[in-house]
Every structure is written in C-alpha cells, then in structure tokens.
C-alpha positions in Angstrom: -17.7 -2.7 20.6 -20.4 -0.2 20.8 -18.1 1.6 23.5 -15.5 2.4 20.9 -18.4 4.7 18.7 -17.3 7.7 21.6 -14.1 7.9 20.3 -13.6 6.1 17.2 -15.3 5.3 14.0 -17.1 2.0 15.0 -16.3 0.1 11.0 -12.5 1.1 12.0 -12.4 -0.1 15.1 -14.5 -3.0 14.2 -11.5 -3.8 11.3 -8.9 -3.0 13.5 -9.8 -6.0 16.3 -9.8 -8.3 13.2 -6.5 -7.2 12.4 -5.0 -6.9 16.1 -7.1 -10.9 16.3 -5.2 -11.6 12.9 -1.8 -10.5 14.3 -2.5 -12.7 17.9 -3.1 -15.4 15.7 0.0 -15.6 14.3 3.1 -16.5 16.6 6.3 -17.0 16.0 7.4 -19.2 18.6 11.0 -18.7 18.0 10.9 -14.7 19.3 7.4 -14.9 20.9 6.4 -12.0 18.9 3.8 -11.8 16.1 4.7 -12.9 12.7 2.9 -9.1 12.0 4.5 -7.2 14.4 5.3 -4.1 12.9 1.3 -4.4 11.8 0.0 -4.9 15.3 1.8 -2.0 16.6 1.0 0.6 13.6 -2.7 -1.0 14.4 -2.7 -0.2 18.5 -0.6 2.7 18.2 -4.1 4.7 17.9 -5.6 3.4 20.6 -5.4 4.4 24.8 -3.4 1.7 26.7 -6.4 0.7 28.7 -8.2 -0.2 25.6 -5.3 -2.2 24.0 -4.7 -4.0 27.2 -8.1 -4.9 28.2 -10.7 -3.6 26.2 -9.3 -5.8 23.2 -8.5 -8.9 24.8 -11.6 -9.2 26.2 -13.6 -8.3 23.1 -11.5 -11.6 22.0 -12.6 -13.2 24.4 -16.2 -12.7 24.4 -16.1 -13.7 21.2 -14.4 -17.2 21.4 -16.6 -17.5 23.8 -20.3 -17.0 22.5 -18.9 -18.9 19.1 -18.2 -22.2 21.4 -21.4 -21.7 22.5 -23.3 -21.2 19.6 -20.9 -24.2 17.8 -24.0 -26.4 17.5 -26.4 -23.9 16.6 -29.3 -23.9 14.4 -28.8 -20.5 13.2 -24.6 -21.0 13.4 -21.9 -18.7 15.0 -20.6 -16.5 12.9 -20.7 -14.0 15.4 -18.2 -11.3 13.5 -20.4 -11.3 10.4 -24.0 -10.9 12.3 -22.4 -8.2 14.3 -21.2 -6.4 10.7 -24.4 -7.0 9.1 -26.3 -5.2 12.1 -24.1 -2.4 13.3 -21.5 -1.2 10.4 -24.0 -0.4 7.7 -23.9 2.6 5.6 -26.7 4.4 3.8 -27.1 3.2 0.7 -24.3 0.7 0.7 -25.3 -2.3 3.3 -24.1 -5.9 3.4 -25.6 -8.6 4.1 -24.8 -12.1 3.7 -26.1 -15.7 2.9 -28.6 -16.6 6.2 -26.9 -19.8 7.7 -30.4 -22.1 7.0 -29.6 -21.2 3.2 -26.1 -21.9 3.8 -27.0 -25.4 5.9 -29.4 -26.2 2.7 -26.7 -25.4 0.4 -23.6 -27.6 2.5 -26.1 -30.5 3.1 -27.3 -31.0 -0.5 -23.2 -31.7 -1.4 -22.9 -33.6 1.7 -24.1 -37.4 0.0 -21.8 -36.6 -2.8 -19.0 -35.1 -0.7 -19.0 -38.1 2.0 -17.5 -41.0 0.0 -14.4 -39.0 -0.8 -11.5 -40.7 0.7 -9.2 -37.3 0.4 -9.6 -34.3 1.1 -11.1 -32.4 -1.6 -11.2 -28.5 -2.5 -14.3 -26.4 -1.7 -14.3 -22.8 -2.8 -16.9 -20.0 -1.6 -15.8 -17.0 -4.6 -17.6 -14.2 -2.7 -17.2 -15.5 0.7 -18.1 -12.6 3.1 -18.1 -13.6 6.4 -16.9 -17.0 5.4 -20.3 -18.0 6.9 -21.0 -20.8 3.4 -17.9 -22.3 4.3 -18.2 -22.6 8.0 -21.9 -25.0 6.9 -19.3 -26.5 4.5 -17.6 -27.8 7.5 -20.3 -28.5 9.4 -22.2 -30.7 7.2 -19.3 -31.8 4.8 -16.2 -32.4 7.6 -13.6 -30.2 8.0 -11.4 -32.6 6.9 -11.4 -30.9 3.2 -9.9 -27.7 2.2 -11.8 -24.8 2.2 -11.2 -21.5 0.1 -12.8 -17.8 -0.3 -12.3 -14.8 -1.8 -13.7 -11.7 -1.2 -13.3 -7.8 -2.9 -13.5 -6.4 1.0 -10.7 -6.9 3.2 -12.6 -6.5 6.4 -14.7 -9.3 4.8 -11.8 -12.1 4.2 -10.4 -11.1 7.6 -13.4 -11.9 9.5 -13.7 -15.2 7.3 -9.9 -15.8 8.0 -10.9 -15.4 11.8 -14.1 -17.7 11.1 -12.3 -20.9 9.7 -9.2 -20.5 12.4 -11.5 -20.8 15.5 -13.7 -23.1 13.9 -10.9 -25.5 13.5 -11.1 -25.3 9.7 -7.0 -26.0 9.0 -5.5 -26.3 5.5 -7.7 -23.5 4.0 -6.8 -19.8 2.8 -8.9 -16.9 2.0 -7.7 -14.3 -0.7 -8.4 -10.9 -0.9 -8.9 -10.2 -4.8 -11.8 -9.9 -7.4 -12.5 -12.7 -8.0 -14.0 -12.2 -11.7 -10.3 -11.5 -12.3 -7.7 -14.2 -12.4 -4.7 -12.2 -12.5 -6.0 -10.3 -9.6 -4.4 -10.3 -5.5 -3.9 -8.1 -3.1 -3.0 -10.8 0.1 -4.3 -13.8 1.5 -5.1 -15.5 4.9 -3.2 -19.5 5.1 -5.3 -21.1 8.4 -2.9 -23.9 9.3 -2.1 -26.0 11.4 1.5 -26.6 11.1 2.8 -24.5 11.7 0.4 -23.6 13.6 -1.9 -20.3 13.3 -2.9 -17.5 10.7 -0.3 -16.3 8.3 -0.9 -13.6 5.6 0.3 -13.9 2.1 1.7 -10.9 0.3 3.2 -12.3 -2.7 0.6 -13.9 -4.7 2.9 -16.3 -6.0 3.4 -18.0 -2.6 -0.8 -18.4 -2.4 -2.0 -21.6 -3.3 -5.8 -20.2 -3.6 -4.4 -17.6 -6.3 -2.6 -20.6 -8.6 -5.9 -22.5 -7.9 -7.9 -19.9 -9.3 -5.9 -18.4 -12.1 -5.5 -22.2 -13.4 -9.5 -22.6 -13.0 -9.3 -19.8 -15.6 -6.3 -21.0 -18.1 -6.6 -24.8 -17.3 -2.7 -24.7 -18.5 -0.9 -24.8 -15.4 -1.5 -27.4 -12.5 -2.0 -26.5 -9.2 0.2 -25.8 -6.0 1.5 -27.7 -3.5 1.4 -26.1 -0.5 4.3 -25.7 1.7 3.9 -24.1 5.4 7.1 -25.3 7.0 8.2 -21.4 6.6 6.9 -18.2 6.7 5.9 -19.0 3.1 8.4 -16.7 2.1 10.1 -19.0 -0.8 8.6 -20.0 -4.1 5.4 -22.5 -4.0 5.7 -25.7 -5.7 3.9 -26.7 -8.4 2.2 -30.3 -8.6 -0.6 -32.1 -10.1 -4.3 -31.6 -8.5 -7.9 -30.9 -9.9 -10.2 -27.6 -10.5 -11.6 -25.7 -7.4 -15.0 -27.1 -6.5 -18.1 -24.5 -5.9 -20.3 -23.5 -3.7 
C-alpha cells in the first residue's frame, strides 16, 4: 500500500481497494461482469494499468492471505482495520477501534447465553468500524447468527463489509447511516451467500438492517424478511421477528 503514497493520497487509495475488493466481490454470473461495474471502472479509471492489473490483485491477495493465517489468532485478523488505525491517521482526527481482547471479552461473556439458541438470532454492532466486535461475535458466538453494523464512515462499513464476507460471516449487512438517527441511510453492504457474494443496497427500503433499526426505534412496524434471490431491486417483505440485539 505504502507504494501508492508516491502518487496518490494513501486514505484514497486505501478506500479505493475496498471499493475495487467490494466490486470483485460481487459477480453476476449471468454476464461475468460485476454487479458494480460502472463503479469499478469510475474507481480504476485513475489508476496506471500496471497497478490495476497487478498491484491490486495482489494487494488482495496478500490480504486473504495473512487473514487465513491469523484466522485463529489471539489478537484476530482484521488486517484492513489495523492497517487504517496505523497508517491513515490525521492530525487531530485519528480512529481507533475496540482492541480484539476487549472484543473476545465482550463476544465471550454473551456466548453461555447465546449457545442454547436453536435459531439464528440478530446481533448488532451500532458503531461498528472495522467490523472487528462482530468478527469476535463470530468467533466466540458461531457464525451461524446474523450479524449487523452501522457505521457514520463509509470507508469504515466497507472494510467491515470486506471483514464479515472473507470471514465467512453470510446472512449479515452493514449500513452506512447515523446510527442515532432512525430515518437515516445512505447504502448498505448484504454479505450472502445465495446468491452468492457482496451486494450494495441503495434504496433503504430494500435494507433489512435499516427496517430493523427504524422499528428498534417505533416498535410499530415488524421486521423484514429478507429476500436475495435478486439484485434486491424489488420491495422487501415485511414479516414477524424480534428487536436487534447489542453489542
């Protein structure tokens, strides 16, 4: 990454290989092409064809790579968000997120009362970051629940849309929105696995995290069912379901 800070802002480079990651992450089969396209190529357009061709797929790489690795580590692999909290500060105005023992301590003390459940049940991080809470969610709690975050900063809910996809974390969204304010989206990241990939929302009423959360307000509505046969284009249907559970 650091080789990019010659030519290019590093933070906008850094955003752009979550977006271009984003974009490889979600095919659609039927044309081989990215469901975001026309994004991916506005997004490389500024770039030298060396560095889309190999600099960025191997920057991909390296990073699938070192999070299999570190998949069993004591101090966890969220690799994106370490590398954020390190390099793409700015005076005055630096991030930094939950350390992964607090987030272990935090997944493991749900983790009795999480166990029994027969279902799958709804776990929501409401200032995610990195995703890096919800990654020791899966960890310690099974991924077999549905995870949700939101986050004010885009590049955050990216890298914790890229976070729950390669950590096989399926069935879980991350929204871009305040989330102090129900009424509140800008777009969202759907990790699923059929179909399979990462799809981005830009109509909040086709989120399920945004219903979830707006009803977690008003209690008047009930929740979404979720519907990923598509593109999520259509309306979402509404069903019965229960109140986000918090971090």
């Amino acid at each position: 990454m650091q080789s990019f800070s010659y030519r290019y802002d590093l933070r906008t480079a850094f955003d752009d290989l979550l977006t271009i990651a984003l974009s490889a992450f979600s095919q659609n089969p039927k044309i081989g092409k990215s469901h975001d396209e026309d994004l991916y190529l506005a997004t490389v357009g500024k770039y030298r064809k060396d560095e889309v061709q190999n600099l960025f797929p191997k920057l991909l790489a390296l990073l699938i790579n070192e999070m299999e690795e570190r998949k069993e580590s004591s101090l966890g692999n969220d690799v994106l968000g370490e590398f954020y909290e390190q390099n793409l500060y700015r005076r005055g105005a630096s991030q930094y997120f939950t350390p992964w023992p607090l987030c272990a301590m935090m997944a493991s003390c749900l983790a009795d009362d999480v166990l029994p459940w027969v279902d799958g049940k709804r776990v929501l991080d409401p200032s995610c970051g990195s995703g890096r809470t919800l990654l020791a969610g899966g960890r310690y709690l099974g991924k077999c629940h549905h995870f949700y975050g939101i986050d004010i900063d885009h590049t955050c809910v990216k890298m914790a849309a890229i976070n729950l996809f390669l950590n096989g974390m399926f069935g879980s969204e991350v929204m871009w929105a305040d989330a102090l304010d129900p009424e509140c989206f800008h777009l969202s990241y759907v990790i699923s696995l059929v179909p399979f990939g990462v799809f981005r929302i830009r109509d909040r009423n086709n989120s399920v995290l945004w219903h979830l959360h707006r009803n977690s307000f008003r209690r008047k509505e009930p929740p979404p069912k979720p519907d990923l046969t598509l593109m999520l284009d259509g309306p979402v249907d509404i069903s019965s379901g229960e109140q986000l559970r918090l971090f």
